[in-house]
C-alpha positions as CSV (number, residue, x, y, z in Angstrom):
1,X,161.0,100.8,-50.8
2,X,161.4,101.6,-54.4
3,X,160.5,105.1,-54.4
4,X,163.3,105.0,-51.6
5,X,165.6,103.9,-53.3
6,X,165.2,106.2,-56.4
7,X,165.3,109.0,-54.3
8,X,168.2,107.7,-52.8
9,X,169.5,107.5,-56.4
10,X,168.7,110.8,-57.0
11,X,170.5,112.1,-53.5
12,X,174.0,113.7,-54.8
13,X,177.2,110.9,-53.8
14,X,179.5,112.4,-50.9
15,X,183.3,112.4,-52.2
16,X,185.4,111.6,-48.6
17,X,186.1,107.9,-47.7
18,X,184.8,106.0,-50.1
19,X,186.0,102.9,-49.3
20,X,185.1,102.9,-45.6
21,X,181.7,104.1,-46.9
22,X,181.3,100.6,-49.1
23,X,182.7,98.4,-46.5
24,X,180.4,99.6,-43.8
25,X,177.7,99.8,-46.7
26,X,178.3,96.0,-47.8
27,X,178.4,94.9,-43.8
28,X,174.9,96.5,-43.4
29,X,173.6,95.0,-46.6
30,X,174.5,91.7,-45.4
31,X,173.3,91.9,-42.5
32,X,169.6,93.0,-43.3
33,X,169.7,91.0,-46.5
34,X,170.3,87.6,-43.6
35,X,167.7,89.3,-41.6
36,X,164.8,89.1,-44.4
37,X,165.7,85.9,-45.3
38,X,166.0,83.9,-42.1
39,X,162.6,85.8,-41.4
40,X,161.5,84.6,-44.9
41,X,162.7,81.0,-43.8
42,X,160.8,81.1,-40.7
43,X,157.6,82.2,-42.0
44,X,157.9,79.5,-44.9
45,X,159.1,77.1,-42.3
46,X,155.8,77.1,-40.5
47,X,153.9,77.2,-43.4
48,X,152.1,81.0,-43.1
49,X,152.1,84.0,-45.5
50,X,154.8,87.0,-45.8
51,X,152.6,88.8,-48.1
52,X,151.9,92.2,-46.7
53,X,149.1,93.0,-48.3
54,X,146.8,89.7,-47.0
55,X,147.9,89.8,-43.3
56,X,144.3,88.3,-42.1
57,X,145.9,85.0,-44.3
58,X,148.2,84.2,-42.1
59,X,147.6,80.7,-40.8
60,X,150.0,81.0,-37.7
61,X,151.7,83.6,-36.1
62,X,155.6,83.2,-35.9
63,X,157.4,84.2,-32.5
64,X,160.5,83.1,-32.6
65,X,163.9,83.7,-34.1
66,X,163.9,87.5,-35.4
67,X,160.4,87.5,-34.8
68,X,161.2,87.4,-31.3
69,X,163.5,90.7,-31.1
70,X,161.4,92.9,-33.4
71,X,157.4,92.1,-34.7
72,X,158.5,93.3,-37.7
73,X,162.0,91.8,-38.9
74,X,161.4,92.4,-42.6
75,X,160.6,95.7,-42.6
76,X,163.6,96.4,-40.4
77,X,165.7,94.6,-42.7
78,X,164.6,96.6,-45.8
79,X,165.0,99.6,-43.9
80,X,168.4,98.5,-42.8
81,X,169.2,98.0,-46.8
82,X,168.1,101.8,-47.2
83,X,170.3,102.7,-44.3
84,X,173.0,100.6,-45.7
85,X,172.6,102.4,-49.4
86,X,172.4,106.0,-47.2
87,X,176.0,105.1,-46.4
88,X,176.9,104.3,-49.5
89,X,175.7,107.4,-51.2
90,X,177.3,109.2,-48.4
91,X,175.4,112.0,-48.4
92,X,172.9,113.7,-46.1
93,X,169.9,114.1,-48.8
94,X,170.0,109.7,-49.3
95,X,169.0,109.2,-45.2
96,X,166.2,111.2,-45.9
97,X,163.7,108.6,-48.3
98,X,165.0,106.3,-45.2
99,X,163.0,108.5,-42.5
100,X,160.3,108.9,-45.0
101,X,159.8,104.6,-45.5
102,X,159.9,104.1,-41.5
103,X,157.4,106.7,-41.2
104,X,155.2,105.5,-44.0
105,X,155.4,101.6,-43.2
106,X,155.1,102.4,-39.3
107,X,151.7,104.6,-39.6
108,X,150.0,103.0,-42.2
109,X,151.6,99.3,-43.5
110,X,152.3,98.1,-40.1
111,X,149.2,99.6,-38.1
112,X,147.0,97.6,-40.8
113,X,148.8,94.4,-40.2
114,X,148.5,94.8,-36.5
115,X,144.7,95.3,-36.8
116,X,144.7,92.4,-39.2
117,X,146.6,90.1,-36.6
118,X,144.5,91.1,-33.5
119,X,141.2,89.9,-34.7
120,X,143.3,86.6,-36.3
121,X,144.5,85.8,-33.1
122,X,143.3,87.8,-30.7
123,X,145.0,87.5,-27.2
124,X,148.1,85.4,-28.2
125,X,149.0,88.4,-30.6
126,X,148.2,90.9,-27.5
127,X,150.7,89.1,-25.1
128,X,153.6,89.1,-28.0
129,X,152.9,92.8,-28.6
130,X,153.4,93.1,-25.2
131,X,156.9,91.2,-24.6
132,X,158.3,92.2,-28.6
133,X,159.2,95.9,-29.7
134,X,157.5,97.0,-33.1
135,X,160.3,97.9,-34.0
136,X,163.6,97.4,-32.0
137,X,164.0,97.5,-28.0
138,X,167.4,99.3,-27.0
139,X,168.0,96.8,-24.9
140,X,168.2,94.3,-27.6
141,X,171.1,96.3,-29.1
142,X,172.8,97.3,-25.9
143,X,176.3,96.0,-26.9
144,X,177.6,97.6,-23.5
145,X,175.9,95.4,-21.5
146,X,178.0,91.7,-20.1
147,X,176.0,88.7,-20.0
C-alpha cells in the first residue's frame, strides 16, 4: 500500500472540480477507513490474528459481519482508500498504483492466505469460499435491486 500511495503522490493533481473531487474523496475514505476497522473489531472480538503475514495463526476463522460480503474486507478497504486518494488526485496516472495493489495482493498476498486457511481449517474454509466472493459479488452492490 505504501508504494501505492507514493506513486499516487507522484501522479500529477487534475485542476477541474476540486471540491466535488474531496467530498467524494472524504466519503470514500470513510467508508473504507469503517470497513477496516469494524473488520479489525471482529477479528479482535473473536480473539484471532489480522496479521497478514502469519495466516496459519489464526485461531478461528471469522464469517460474519464484512467477512460475510467479501473474504477479504481489509484489503478491500485499503484498496478503497487508494481509490478514494485516485479521486482526490484527480488524475488518470493516481488509479493506476490502485490496479497495480489489487493485482499484487490478489495473486500473491491473498492466494498465500487462502493456502494457509485451507489446511487450518480445511472444509469449513471450503464451504465459505464457496458462499463469499474474494473480493466483492455484484450482487452485493446491486443498489437497483428492491428488497
Amino acid at each position: 500500500m505504501a508504494a501505492a500511495v507514493v506513486l499516487q503522490r507522484l501522479a500529477p493533481k487534475g485542476r477541474r472540480a476540486r471540491r466535488l473531487r474531496r467530498v467524494v474523496a472524504v466519503a470514500l475514505a470513510a467508508g473504507s477507513g469503517t470497513l477496516l476497522l469494524s473488520t479489525l473489531g471482529a477479528f479482535a472480538r473473536n480473539g484471532t490474528t489480522a496479521d497478514p503475514t502469519a495466516p496459519g495463526n489464526a485461531s478461528v476463522l471469522v464469517t460474519g459481519g464484512s467477512n460475510g460480503l467479501s473474504r477479504n474486507p481489509m484489503y478491500l478497504a485499503v484498496a478503497g482508500l487508494l481509490v478514494a486518494h485516485a479521486v482526490e488526485r484527480g488524475s488518470l496516472p493516481a488509479w493506476l498504483p490502485v490496479g497495480g495493489f489489487v493485482l499484487v495482493m490478489d495473486r500473491f498476498q491473498i492466494a498465500r492466505e487462502e493456502e494457509a486457511l485451507r489446511n487450518r481449517f480445511g472444509e469449513e474454509y471450503l464451504q465459505y469460499c464457496a458462499r463469499t466472493p474474494r473480493w466483492l459479488d455484484r450482487r452485493s452492490v446491486d443498489f437497483t435491486k428492491r428488497r
